[in-house]
TIRO-2110 file (N, C-alpha, C; in Angstrom, 1 decimal):
// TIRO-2110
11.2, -5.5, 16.2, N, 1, A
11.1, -6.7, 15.4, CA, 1, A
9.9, -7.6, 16.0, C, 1, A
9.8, -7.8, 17.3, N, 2, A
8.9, -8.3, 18.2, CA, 2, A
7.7, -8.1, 17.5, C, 2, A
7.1, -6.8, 17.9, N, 3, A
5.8, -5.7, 16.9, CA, 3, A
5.9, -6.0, 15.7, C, 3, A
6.4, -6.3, 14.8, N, 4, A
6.5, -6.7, 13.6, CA, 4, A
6.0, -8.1, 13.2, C, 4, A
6.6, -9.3, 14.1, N, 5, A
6.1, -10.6, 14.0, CA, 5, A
4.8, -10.6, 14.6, C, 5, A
4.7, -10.1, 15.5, N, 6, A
3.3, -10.1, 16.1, CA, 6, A
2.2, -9.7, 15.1, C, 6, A
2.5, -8.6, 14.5, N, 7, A
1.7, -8.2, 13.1, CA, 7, A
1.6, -9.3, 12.0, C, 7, A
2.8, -9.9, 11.8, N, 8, A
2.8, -10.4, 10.5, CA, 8, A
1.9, -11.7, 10.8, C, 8, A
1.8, -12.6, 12.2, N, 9, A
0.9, -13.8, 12.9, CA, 9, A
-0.2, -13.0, 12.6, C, 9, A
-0.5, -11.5, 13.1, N, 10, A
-2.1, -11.4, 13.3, CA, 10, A
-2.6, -11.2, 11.3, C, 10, A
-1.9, -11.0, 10.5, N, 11, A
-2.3, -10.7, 8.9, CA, 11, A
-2.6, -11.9, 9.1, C, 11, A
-1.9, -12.9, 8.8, N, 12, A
-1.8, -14.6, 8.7, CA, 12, A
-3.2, -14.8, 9.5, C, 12, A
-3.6, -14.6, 10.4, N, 13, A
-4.6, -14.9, 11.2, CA, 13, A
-6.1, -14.4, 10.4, C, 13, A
-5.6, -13.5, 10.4, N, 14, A
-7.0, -12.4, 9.3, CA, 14, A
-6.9, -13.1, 7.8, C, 14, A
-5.9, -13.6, 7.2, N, 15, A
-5.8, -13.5, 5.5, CA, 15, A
-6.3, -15.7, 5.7, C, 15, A
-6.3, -16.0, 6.9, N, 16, A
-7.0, -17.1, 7.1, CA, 16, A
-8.3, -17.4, 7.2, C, 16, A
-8.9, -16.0, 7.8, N, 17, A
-10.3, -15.8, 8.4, CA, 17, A
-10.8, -16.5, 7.0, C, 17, A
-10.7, -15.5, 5.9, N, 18, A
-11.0, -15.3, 4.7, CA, 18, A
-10.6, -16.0, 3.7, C, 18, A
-9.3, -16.7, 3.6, N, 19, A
-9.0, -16.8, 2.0, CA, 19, A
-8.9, -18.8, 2.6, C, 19, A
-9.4, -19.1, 1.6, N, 20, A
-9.4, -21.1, 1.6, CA, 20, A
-9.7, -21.4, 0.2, C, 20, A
-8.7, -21.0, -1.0, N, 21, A
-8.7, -21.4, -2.2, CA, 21, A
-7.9, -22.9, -2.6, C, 21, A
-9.3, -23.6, -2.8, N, 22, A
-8.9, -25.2, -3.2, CA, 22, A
-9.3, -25.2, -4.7, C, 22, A
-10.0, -24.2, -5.1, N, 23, A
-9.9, -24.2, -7.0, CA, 23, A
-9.2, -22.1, -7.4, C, 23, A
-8.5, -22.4, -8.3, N, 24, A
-8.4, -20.9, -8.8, CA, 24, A
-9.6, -19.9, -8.9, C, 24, A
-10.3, -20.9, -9.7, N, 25, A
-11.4, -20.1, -10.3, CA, 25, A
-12.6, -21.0, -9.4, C, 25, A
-13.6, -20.1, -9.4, N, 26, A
-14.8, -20.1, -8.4, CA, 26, A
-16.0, -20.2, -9.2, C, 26, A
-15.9, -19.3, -10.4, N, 27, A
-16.9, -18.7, -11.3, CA, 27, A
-18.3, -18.5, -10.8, C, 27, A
-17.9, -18.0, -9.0, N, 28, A
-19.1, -16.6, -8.7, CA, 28, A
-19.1, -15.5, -9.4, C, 28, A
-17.9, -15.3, -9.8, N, 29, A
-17.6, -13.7, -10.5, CA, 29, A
-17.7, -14.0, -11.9, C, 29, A
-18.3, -14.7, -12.5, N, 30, A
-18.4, -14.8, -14.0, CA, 30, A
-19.6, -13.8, -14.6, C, 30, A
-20.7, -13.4, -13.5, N, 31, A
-21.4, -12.4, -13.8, CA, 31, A
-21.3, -11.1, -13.3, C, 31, A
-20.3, -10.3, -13.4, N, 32, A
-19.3, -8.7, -12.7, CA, 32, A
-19.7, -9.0, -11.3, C, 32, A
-20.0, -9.4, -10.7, N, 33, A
-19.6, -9.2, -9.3, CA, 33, A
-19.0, -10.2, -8.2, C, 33, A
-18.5, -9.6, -6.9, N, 34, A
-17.5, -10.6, -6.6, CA, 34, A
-18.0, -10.3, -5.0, C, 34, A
-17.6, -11.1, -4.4, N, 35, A
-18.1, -11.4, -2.6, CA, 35, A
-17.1, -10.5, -1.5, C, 35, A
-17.5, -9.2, -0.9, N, 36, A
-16.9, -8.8, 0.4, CA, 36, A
-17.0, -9.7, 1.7, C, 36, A
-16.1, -9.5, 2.3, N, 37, A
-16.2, -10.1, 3.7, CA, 37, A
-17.3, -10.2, 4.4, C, 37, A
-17.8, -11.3, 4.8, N, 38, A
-19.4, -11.4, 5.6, CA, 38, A
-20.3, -11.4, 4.4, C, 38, A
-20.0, -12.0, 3.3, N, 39, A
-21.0, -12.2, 2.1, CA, 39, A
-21.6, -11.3, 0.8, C, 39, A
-21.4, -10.1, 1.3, N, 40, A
-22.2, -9.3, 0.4, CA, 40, A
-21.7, -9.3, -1.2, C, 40, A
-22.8, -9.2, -1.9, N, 41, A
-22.1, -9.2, -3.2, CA, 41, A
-22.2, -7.6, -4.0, C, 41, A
-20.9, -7.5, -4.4, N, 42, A
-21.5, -6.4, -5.1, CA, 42, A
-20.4, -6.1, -6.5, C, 42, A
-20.7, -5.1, -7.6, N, 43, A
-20.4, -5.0, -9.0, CA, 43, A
-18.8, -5.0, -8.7, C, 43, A
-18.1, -5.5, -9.4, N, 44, A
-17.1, -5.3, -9.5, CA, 44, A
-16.0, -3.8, -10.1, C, 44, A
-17.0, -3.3, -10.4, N, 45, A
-17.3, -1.4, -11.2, CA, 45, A
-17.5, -0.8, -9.9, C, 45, A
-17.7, -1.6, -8.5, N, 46, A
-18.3, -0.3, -7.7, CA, 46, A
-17.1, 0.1, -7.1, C, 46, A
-17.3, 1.4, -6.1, N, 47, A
-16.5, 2.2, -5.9, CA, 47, A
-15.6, 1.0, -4.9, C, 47, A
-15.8, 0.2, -4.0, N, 48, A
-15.5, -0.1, -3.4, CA, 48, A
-14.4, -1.5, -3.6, C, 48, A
-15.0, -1.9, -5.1, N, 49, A
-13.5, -2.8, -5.6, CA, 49, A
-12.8, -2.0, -6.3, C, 49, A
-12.8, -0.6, -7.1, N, 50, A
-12.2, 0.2, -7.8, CA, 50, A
-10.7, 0.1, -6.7, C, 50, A
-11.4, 0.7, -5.2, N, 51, A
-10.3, 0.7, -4.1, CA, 51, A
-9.2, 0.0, -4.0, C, 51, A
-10.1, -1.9, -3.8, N, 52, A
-9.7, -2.4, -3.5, CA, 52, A
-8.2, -2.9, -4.9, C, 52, A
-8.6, -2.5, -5.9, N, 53, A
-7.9, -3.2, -6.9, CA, 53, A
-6.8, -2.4, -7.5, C, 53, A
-6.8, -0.9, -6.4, N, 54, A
-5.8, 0.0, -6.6, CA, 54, A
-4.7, -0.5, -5.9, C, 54, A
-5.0, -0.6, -4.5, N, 55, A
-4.3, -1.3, -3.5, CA, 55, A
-3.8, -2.4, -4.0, C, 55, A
-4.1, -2.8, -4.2, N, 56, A
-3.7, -4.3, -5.2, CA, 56, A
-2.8, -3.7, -5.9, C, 56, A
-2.9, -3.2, -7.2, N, 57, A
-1.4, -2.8, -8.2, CA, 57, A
-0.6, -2.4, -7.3, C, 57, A
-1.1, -1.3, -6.5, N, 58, A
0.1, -0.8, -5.5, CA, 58, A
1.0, -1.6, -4.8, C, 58, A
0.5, -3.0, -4.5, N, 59, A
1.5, -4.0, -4.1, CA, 59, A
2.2, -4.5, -5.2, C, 59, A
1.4, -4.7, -6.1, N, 60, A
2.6, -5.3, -7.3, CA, 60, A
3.3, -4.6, -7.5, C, 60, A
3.2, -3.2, -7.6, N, 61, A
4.5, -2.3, -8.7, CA, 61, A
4.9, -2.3, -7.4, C, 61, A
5.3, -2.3, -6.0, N, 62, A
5.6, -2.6, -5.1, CA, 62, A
6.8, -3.6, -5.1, C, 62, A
6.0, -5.3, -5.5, N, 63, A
6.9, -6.3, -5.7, CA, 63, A
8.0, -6.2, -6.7, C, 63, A
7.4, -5.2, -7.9, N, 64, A
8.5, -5.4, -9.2, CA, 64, A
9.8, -4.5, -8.4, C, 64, A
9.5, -3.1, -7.7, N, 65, A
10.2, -2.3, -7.5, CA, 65, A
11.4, -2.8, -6.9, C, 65, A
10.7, -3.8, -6.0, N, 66, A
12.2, -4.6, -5.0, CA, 66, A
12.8, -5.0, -5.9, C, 66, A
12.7, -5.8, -6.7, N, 67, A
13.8, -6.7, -7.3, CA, 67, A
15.3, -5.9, -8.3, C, 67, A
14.9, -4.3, -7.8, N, 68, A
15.8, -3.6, -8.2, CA, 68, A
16.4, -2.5, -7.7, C, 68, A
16.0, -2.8, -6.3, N, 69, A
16.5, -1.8, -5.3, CA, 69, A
17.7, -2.7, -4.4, C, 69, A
19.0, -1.9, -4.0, N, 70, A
19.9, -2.8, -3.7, CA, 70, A
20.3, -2.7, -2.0, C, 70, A
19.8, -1.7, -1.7, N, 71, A
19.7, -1.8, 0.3, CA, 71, A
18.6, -2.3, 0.7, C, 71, A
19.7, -3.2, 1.6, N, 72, A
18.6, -4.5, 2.4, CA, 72, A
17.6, -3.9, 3.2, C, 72, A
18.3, -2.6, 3.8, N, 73, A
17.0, -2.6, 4.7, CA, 73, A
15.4, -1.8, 4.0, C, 73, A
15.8, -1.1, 3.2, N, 74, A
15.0, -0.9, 2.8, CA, 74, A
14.0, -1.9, 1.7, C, 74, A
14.7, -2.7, 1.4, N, 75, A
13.9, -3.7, 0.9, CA, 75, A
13.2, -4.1, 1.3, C, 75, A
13.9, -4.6, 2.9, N, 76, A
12.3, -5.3, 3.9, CA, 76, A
11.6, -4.5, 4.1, C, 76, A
11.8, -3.1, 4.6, N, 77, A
10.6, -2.2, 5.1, CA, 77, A
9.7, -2.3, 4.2, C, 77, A
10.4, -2.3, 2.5, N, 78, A
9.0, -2.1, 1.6, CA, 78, A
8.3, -3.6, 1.5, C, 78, A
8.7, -4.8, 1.6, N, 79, A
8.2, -6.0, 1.7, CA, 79, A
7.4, -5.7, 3.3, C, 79, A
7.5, -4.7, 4.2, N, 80, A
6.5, -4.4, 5.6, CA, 80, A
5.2, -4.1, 4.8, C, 80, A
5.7, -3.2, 4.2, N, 81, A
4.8, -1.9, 3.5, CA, 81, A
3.9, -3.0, 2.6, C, 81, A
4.1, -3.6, 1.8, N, 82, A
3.6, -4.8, 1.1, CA, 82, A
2.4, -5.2, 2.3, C, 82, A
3.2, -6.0, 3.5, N, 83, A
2.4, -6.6, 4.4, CA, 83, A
1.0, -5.7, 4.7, C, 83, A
1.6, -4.5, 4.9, N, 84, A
0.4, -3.6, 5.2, CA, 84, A
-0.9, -3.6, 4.6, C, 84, A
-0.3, -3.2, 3.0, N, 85, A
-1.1, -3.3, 2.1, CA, 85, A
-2.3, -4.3, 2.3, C, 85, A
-1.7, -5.8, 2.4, N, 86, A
-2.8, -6.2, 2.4, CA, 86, A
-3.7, -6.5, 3.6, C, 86, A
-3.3, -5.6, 5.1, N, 87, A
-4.6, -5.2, 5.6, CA, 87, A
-5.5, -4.6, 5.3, C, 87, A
-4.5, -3.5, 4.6, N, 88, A
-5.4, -2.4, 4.3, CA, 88, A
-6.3, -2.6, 3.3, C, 88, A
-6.1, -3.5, 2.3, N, 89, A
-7.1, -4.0, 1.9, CA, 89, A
-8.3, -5.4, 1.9, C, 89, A
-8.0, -6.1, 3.4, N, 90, A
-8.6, -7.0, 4.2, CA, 90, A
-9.8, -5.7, 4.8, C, 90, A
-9.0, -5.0, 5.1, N, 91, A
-10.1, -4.0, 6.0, CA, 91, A
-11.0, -3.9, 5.3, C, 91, A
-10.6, -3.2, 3.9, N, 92, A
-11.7, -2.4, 3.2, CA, 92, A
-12.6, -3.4, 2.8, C, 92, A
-12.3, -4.9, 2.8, N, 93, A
-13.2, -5.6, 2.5, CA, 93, A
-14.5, -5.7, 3.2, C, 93, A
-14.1, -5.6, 4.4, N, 94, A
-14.7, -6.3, 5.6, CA, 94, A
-15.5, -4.9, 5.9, C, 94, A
-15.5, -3.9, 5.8, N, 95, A
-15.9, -2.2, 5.9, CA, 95, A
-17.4, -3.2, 6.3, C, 95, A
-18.5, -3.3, 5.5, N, 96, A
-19.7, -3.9, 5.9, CA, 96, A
-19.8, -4.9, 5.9, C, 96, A
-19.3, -5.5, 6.6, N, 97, A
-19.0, -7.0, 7.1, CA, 97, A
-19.9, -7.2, 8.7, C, 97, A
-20.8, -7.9, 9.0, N, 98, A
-20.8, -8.0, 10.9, CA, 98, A
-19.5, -7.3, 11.3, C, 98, A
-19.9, -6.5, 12.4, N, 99, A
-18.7, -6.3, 13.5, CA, 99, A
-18.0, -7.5, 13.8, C, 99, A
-18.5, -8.5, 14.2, N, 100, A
-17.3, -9.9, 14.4, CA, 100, A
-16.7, -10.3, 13.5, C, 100, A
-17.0, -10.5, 12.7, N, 101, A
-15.8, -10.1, 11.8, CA, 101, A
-14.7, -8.8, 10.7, C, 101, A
-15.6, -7.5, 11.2, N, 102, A
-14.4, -6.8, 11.1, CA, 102, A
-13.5, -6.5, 12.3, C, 102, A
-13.8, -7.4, 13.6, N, 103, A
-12.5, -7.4, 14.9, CA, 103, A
-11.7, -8.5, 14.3, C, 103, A
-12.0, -9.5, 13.6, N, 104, A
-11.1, -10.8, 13.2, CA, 104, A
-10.0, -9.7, 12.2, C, 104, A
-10.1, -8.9, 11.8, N, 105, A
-9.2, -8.3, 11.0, CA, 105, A
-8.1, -7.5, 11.1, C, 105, A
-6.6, -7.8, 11.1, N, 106, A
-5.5, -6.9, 11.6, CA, 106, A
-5.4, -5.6, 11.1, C, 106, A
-5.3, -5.1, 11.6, N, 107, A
-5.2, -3.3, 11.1, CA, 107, A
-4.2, -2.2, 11.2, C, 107, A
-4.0, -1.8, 10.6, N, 108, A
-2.7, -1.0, 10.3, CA, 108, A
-3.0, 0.4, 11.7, C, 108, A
-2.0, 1.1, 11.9, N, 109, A
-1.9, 2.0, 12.8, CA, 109, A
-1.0, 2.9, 12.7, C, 109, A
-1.3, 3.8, 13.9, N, 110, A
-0.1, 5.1, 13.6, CA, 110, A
1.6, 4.4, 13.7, C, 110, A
1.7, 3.3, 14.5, N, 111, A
3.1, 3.3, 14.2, CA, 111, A
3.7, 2.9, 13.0, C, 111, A
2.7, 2.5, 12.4, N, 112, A
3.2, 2.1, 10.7, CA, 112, A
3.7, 3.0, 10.0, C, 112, A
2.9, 4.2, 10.2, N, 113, A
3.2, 5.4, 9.6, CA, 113, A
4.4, 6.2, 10.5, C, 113, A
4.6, 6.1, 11.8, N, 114, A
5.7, 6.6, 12.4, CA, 114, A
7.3, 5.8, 12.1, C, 114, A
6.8, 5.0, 11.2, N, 115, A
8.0, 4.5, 10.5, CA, 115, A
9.0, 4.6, 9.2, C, 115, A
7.7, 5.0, 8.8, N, 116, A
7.9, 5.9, 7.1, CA, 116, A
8.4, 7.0, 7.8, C, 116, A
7.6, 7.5, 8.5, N, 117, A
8.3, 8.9, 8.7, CA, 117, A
9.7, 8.9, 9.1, C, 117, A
10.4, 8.0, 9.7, N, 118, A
11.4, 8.1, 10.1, CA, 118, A
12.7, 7.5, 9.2, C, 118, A
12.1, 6.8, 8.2, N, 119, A
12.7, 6.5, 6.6, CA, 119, A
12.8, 8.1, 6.0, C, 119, A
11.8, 8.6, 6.1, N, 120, A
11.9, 9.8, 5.2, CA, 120, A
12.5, 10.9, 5.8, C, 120, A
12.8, 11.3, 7.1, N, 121, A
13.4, 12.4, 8.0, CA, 121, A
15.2, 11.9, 7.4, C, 121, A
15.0, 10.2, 7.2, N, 122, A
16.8, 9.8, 7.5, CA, 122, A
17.0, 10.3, 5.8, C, 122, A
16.1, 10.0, 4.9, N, 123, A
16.2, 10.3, 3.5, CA, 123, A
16.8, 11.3, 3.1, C, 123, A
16.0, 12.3, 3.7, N, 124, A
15.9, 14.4, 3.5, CA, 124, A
16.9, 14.3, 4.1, C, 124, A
17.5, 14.3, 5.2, N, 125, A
19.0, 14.8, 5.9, CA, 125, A
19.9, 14.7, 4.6, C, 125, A
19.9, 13.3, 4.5, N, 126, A
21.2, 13.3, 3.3, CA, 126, A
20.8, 13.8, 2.1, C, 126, A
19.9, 14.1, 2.1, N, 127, A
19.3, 14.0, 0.5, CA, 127, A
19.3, 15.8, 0.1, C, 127, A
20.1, 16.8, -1.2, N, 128, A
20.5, 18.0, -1.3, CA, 128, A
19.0, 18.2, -1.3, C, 128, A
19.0, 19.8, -1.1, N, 129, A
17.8, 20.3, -1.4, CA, 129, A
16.7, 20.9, -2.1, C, 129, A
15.6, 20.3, -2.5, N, 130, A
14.8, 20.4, -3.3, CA, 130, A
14.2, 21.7, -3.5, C, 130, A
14.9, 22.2, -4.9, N, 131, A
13.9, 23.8, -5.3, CA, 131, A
13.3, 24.0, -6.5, C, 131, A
13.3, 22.8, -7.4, N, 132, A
12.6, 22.7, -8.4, CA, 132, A
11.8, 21.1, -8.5, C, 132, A
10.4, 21.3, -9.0, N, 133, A
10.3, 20.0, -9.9, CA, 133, A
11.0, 19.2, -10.5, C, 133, A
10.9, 18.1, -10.5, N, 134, A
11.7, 17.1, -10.9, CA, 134, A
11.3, 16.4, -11.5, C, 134, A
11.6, 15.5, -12.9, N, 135, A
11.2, 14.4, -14.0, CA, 135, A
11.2, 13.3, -12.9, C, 135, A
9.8, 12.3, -12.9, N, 136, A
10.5, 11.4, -12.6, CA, 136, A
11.1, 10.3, -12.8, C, 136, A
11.6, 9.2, -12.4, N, 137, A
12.7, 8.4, -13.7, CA, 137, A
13.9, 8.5, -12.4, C, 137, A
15.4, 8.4, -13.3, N, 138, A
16.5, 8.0, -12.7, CA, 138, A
16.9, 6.4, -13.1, C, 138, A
17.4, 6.0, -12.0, N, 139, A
17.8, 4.4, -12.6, CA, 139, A
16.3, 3.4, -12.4, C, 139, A
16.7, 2.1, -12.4, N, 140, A
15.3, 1.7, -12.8, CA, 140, A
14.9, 1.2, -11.1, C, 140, A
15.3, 1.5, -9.6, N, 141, A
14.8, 1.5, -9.0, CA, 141, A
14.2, 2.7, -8.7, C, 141, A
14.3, 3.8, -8.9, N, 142, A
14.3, 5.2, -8.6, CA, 142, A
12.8, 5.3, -9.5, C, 142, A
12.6, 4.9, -10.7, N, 143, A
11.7, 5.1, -11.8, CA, 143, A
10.5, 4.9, -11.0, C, 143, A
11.2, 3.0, -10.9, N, 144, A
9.6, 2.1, -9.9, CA, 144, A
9.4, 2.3, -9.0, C, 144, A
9.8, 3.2, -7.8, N, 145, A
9.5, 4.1, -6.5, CA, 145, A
9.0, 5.3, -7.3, C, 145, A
9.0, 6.0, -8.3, N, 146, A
8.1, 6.8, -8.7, CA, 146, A
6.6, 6.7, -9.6, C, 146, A
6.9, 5.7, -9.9, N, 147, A
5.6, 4.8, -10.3, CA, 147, A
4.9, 4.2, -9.4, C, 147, A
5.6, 3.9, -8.0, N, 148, A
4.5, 3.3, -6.9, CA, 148, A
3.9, 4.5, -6.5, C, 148, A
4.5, 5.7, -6.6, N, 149, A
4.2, 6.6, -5.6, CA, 149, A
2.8, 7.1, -6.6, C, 149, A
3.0, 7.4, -7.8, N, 150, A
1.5, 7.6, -8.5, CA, 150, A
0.4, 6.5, -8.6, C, 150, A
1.1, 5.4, -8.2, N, 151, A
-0.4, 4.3, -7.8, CA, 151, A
-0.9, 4.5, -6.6, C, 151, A
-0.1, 4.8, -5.8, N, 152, A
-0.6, 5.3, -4.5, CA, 152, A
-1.3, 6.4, -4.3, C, 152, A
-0.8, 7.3, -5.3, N, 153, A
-2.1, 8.5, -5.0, CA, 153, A
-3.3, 8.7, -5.8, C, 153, A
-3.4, 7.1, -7.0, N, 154, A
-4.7, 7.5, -7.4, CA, 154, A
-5.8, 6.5, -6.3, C, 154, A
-4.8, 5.8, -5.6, N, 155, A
-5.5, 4.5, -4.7, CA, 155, A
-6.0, 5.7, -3.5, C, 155, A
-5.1, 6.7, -2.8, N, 156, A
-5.8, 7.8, -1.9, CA, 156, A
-7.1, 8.5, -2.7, C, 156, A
-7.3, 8.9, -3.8, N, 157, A
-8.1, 9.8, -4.2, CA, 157, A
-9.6, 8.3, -4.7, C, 157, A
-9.2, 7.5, -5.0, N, 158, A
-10.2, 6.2, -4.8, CA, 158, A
-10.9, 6.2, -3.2, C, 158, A
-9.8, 6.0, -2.2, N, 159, A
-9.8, 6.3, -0.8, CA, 159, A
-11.0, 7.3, -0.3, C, 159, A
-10.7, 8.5, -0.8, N, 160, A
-11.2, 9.6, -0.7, CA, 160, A
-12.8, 9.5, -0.7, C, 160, A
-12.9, 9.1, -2.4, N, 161, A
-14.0, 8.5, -2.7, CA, 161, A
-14.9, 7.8, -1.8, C, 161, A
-14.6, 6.5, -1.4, N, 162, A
-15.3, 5.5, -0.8, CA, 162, A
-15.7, 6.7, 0.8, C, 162, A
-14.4, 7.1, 1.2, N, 163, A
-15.1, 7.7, 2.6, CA, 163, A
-16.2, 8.4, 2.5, C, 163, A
-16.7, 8.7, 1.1, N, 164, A
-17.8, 9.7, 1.5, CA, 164, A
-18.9, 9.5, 1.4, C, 164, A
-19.2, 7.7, 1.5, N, 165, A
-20.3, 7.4, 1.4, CA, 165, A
-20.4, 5.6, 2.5, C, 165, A
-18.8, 5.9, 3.0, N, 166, A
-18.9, 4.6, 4.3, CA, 166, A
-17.9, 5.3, 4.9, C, 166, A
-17.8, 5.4, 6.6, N, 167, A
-16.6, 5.4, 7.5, CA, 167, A
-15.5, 5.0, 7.5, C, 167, A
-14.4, 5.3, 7.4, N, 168, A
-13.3, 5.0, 7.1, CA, 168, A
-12.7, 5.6, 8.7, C, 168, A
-11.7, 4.6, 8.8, N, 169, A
-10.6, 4.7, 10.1, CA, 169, A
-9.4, 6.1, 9.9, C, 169, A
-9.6, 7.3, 10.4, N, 170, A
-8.2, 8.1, 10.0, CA, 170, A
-7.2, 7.4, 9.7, C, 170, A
-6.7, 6.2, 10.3, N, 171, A
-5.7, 5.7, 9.8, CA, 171, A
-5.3, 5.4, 8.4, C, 171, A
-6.5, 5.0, 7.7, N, 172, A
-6.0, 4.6, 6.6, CA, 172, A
-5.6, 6.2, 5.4, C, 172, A
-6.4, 6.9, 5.8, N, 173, A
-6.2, 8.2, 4.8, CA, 173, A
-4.9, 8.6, 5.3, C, 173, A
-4.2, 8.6, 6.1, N, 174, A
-2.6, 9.0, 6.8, CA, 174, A
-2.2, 8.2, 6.3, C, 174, A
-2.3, 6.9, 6.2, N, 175, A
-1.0, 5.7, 5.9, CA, 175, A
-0.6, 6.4, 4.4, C, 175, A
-2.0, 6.2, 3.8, N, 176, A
-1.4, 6.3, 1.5, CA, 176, A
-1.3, 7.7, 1.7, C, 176, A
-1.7, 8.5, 2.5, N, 177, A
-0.7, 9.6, 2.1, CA, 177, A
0.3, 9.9, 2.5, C, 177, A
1.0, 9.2, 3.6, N, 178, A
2.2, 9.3, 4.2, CA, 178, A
3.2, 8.0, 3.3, C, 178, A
2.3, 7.3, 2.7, N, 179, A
3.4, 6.4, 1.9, CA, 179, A
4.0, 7.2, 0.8, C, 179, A
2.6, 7.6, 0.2, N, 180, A
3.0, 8.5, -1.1, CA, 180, A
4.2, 9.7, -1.2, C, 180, A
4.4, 10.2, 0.3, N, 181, A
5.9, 10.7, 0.6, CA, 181, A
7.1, 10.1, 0.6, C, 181, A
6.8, 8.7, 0.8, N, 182, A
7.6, 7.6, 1.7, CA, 182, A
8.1, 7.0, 0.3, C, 182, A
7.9, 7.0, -0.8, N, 183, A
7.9, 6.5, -1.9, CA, 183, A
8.9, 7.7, -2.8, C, 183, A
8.3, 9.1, -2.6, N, 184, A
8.9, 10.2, -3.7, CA, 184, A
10.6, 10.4, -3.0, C, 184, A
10.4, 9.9, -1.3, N, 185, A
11.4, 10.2, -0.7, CA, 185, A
12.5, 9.0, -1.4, C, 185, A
12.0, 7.9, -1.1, N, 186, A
13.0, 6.6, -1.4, CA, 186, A
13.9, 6.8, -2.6, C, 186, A
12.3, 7.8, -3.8, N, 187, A
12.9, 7.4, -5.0, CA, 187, A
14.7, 8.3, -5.2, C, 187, A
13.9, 9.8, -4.5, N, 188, A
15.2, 10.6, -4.9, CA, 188, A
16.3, 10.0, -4.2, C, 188, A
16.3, 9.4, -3.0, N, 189, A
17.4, 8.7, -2.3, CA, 189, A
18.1, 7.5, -3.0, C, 189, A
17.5, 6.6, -3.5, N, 190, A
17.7, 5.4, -3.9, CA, 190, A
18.7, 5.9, -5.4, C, 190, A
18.0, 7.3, -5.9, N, 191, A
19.2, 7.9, -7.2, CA, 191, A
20.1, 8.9, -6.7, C, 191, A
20.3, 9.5, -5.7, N, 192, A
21.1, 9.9, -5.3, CA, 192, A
22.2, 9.0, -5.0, C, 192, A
21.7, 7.8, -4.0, N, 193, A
23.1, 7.0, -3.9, CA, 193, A
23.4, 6.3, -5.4, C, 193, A
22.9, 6.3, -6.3, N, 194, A
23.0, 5.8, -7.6, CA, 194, A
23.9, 6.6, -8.2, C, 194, A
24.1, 8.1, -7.6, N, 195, A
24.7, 8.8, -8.4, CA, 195, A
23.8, 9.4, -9.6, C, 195, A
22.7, 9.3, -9.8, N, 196, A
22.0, 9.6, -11.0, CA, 196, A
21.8, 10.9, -10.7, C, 196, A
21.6, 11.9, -11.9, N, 197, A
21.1, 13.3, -11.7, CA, 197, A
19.8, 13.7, -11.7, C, 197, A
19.3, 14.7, -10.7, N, 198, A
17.8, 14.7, -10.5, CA, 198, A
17.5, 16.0, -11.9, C, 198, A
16.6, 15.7, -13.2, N, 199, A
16.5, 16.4, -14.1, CA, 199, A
15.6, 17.6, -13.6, C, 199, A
15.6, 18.4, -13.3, N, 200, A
14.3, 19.7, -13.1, CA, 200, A
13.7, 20.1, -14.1, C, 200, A
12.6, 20.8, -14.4, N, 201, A
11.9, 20.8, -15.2, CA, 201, A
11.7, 22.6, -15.7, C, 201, A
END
């Protein structure tokens, strides 16, 4: 819990560096392009907002998903997983930013991911076992954990993209792909305890 607050003070600290909105609208971006961390401007078509604006849905279908999932703890973890998110996309902002300000930035790490994994090891125990494809769907939190998990892997293969033309931290290629488990896992669990039946194909 400790590790956790400490995280959520340093986001707060980083999402301060950067965000001081006293009007909605700015209308720097009225001509396609919009401002990275440390100033740079660039298209809003390029690969590197495509990223960032995947990440983004991925938190929303994220937020819709809670409001219909009924265990608490997994609620918070995904409201963690939310938090994460938007390092993960503070980071990518900041990618060509001065060094002094991509240290002002909190950043996600392996224990983030050694947490999912431990959601998903507790998942699979209970959960029968998997020998066919499966429709996704189920009840309607089961659905929107299968619909995060396909935002999340077009936001990795976006991911993919950008690394191959800027440095990227291993960290972040592990996280969305270890979410994107962490998501397929939730969903079949979240309909299992639903009682719903997993359709195969």
């Amino acid at each position: 819990m400790l590790e956790r607050l400490n995280a959520s003070q340093a986001l707060q600290a980083s999402l301060a560096f950067f965000v001081c909105m006293t009007k909605i609208y700015t209308k720097t971006g009225d001509t396609g392009e919009t401002g990275l961390l440390g100033g740079k401007r660039v298209s809003k078509s390029g690969v590197e907002m495509r990223l960032i604006g995947e990440v983004d849905e991925l938190n929303a279908a994220l937020g819709i998903t809670i409001l219909f999932i009924t265990e608490e703890k997994l609620k918070l973890f995904i409201q963690n997983i939310q938090r994460d998110l938007f390092k993960f996309g503070a980071e990518l902002a900041s990618l060509q930013a001065p060094l002094p300000v991509q240290e002002k930035i909190a950043k996600i790490n392996f224990s983030h991911v050694e947490e999912m994994e431990k959601f998903i090891d507790q998942f699979w125990a209970e959960l029968p076992e998997l020998k066919n494809f499966i429709l996704p769907g189920g009840n309607s939190a089961g659905a929107h954990l299968h619909l995060a998990r396909v935002i999340c892997r077009r936001a990795e293969r976006e991911l993919v993209a950008v690394g191959q033309t800027i440095p990227l931290r291993p960290e972040l290629y592990i996280y969305l792909n270890r979410l994107s488990d962490f998501l397929f896992a939730s969903a079949r669990w979240v309909n299992f305890k639903a009682g719903e039946e997993e359709i195969i194909i």
